[in-house]
C-alpha positions in Angstrom: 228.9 140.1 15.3 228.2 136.7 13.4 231.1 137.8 10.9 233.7 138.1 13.4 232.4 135.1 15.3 233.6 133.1 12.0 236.6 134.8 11.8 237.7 134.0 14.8 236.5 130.4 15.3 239.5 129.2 12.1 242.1 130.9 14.2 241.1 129.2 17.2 241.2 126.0 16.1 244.9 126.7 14.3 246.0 128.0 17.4 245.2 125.1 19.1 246.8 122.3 16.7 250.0 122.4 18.9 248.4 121.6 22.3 249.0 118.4 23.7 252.2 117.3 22.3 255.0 118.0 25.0 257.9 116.3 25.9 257.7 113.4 28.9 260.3 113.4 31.8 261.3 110.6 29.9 261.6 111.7 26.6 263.9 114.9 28.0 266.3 112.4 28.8 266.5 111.2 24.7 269.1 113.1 22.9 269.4 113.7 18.9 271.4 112.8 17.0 271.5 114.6 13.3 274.8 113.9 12.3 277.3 112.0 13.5 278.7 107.9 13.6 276.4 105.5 15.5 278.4 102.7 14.8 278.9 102.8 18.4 275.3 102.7 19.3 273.1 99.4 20.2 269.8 99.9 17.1 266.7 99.7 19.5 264.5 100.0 16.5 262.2 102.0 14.2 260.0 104.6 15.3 257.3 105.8 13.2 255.4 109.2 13.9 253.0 111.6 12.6 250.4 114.7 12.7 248.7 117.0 11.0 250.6 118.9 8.5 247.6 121.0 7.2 244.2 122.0 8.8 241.6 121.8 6.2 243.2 123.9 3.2 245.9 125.4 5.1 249.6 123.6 5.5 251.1 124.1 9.2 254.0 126.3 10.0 257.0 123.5 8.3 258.7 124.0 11.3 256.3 123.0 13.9 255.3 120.3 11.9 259.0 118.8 12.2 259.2 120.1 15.8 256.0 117.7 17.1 257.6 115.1 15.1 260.9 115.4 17.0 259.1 115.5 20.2 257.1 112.3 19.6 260.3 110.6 18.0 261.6 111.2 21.8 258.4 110.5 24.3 258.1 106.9 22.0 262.0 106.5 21.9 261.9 106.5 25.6 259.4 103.8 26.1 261.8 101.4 23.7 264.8 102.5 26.3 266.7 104.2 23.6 268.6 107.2 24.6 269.5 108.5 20.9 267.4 109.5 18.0 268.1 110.0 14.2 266.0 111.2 11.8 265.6 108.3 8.8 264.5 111.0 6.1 262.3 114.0 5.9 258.8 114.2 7.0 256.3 113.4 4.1 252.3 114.4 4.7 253.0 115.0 8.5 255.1 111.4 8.9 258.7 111.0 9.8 260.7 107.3 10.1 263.4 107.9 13.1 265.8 105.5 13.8 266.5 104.4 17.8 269.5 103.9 19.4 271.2 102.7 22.5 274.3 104.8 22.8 274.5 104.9 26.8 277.2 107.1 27.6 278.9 107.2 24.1 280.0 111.1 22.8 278.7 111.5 19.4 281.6 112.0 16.8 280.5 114.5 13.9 280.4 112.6 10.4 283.8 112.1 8.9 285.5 113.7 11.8 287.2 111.8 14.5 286.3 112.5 18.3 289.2 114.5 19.9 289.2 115.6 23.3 290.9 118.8 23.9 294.6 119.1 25.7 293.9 122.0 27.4 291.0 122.9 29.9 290.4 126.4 29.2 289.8 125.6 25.4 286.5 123.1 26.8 283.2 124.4 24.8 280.4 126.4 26.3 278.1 124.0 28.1 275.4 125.3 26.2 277.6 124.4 22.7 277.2 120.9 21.6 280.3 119.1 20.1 279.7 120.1 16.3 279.5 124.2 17.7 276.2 124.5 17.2 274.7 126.8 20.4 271.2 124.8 21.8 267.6 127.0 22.9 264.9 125.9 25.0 262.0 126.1 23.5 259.0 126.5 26.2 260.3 125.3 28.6 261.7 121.8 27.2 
């Protein structure tokens, strides 16, 4: 019995390293933006983030680790009135530099690629495809 108490105890507490961090009404409304000219854009600022990228000995899933980073770049974006987020390099020991942007109404063009707005209506993407043909998933319900 005591053996599988302390087995189970460790994966508890993993399990629960992702609770709390979800995405604010206001930070649903904060797109972003990982390619792509913001020459357009109004800079709103710097936003800083972090969490835990190991538990004790063990390293976090990479990908939830850059997840919750992306989620708090948002929720704090939101409060500085920015409606666009980039990335400012990769996460280093759980922290991630974003850079915040005003960009209003602006459609994103991809990097080195002008915006072009197609002639005919029938050749419009899927609404679920963003402009660089990349298909979007919710991811629990965000």
């Amino acid at each position: 019995m005591r053996k599988t108490l302390l087995l189970l105890v460790p994966i508890a507490l993993l399990g629960a390293c992702t609770y709390g961090i979800t995405l604010d009404d206001a930070g649903k409304n904060v797109r972003t933006a990982w390619t792509g000219d913001l020459s357009s854009c109004h800079e709103m600022g710097k936003v800083t983030v972090s969490v835990m990228d190991h538990v004790g000995p063990v390293n976090r899933n990479d990908i939830k680790v850059r997840d919750e980073l992306e989620v708090m770049a948002r929720n704090e974006a939101a409060k500085m009135h920015a409606d666009t987020i980039r990335p400012l390099g990769d996460p280093t020991d759980g922290s991630q530099a974003w850079g915040a942007y005003q960009c209003g109404n602006t459609q994103l063009a991809p990097a080195n690629r002008p915006a072009t707005t197609p002639t005919n209506p029938a050749s419009q993407p899927n609404p679920q495809t963003t402009p660089g043909g990349f298909e979007t998933y919710p991811v629990k319900g965000n």
